[in-house]
N, C-alpha and C positions, 0 to 999 in steps of 0.2 A: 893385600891381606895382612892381618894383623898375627902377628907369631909372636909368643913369648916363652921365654927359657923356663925352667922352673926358679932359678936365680931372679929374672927378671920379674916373675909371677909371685915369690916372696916376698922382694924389696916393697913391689907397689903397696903389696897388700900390707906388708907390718907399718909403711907411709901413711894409708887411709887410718888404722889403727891408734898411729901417732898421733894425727889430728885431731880424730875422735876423742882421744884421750884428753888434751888441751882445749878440749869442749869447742871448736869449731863450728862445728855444726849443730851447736847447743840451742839454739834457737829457732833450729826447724821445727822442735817439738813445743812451742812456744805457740799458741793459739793467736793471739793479739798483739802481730810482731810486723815491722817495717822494714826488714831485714828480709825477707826470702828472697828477694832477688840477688844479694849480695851470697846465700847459699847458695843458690843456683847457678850463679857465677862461679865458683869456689871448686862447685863439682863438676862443672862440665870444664874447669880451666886440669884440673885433676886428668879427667879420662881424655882431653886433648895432649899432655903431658905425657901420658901413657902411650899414646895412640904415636907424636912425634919418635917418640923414643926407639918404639921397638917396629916402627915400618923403613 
């Protein structure tokens, strides 16, 4: 089971925040793009990061 601190449950989230900011994921919103598998990768590399971390 997945448990996180509220420490824990900050850090990630002002991290997703971070990247967002630096436009990362800029191009998910991008209609005619060859990139979403490299978002998709990105994000689930993200919540497997999370999921290592705090199990």
């Amino acid at each position: 089971m997945l448990r996180l601190t509220w420490l824990q449950f900050t850090f990630f989230n002002s991290l997703m925040i971070v990247l967002l900011n630096f436009n990362l994921f800029y191009f998910v919103y991008e209609k005619n793009t060859q990139n979403w598998f490299i978002t998709f990768v990105f994000i689930v590399a993200y919540f497997a990061l999370v999921h290592v971390i705090c199990s």
